[in-house]
C-alpha atoms as one frame of an Amber mdcrd trajectory, in Angstrom:
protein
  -1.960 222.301 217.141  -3.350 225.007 214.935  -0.876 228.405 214.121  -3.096
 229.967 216.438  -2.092 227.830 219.201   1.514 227.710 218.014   1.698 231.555
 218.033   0.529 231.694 221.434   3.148 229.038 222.865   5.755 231.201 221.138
   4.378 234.131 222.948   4.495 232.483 226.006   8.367 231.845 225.685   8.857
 235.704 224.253   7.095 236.794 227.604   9.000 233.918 230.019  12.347 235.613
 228.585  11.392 239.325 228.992  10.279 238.713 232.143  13.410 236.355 233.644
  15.253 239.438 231.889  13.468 241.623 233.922  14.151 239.584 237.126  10.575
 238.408 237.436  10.858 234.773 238.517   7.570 234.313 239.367   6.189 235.584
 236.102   8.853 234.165 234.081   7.655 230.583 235.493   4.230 231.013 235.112
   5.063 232.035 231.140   7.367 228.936 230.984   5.157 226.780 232.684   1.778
 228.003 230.635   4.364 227.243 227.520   5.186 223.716 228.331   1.284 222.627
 227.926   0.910 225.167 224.907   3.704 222.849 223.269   2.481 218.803 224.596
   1.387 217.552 220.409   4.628 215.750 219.590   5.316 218.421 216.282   5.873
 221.006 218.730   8.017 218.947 221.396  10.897 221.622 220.039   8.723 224.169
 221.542   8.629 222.020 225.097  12.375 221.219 224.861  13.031 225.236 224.678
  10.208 225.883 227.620  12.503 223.681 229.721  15.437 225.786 229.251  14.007
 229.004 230.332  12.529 227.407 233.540  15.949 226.097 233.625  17.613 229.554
 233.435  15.263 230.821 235.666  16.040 228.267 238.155  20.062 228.809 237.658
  19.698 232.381 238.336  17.745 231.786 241.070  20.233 229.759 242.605  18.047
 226.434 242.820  20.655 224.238 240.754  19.218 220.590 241.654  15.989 221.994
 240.427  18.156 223.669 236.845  19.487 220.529 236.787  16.809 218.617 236.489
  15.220 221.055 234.157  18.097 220.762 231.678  17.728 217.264 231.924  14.137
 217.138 230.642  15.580 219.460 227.758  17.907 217.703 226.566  15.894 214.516
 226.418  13.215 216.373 224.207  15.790 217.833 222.192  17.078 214.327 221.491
  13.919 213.068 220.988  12.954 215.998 218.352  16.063 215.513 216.473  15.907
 211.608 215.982  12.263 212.586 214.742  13.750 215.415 211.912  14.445 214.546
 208.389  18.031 215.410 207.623  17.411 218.578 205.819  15.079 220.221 208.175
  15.234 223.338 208.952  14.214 223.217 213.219  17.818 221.040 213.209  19.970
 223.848 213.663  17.318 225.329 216.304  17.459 221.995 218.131  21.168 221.601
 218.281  21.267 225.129 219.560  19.103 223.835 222.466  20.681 220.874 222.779
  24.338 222.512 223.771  22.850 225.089 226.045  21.196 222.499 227.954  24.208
 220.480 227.798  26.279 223.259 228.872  23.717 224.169 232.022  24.600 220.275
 233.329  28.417 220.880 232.645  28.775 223.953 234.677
């Protein structure tokens, strides 16, 4: 995916979380759900993992856990995935852990 592309996926996610700040669901999911095919090339599967999250906020505050759940799920199975894939020194590691214990922490509550 070019920067272009990338910059626009990360736009996507800046909009998803204004707008779930906001209290617009159905925004917020379109923005998350736009996000999640901005980031499908494997590089950018952080990207996905994080788009997951916010639809998995989203769904927690709108009171559809099974569906948060589920969400949090698919996270942290990206986030695995993208940190098996990263070289020890890189720096998206600490940005994936990060992920990795908020979605972890969604399925624990």
């Amino acid at each position: 995916m070019s920067e272009d592309g990338q910059a626009a996926g990360r736009r996507l996610l800046e909009q998803g979380d204004e707008a779930l700040q906001r209290g617009a669901a159905r925004e917020a999911r379109e923005h998350f759900e736009a996000a999640l095919q901005a980031f499908r090339p494997p590089e950018l599967r952080l990207g996905e993992a994080h788009a997951h999250m916010g639809l998995a906020r989203l769904d927690l505050a709108s009171g559809h856990v099974g569906v948060a759940e589920r969400r949090a799920r698919s996270a942290v199975a990206t986030y695995r995935g993208v940190l098996r894939a990263l070289d020890p020194g890189d720096t998206l590691l600490s940005d994936a852990n990060t992920g990795l214990s908020g979605a972890l922490t969604i399925l624990a509550d």
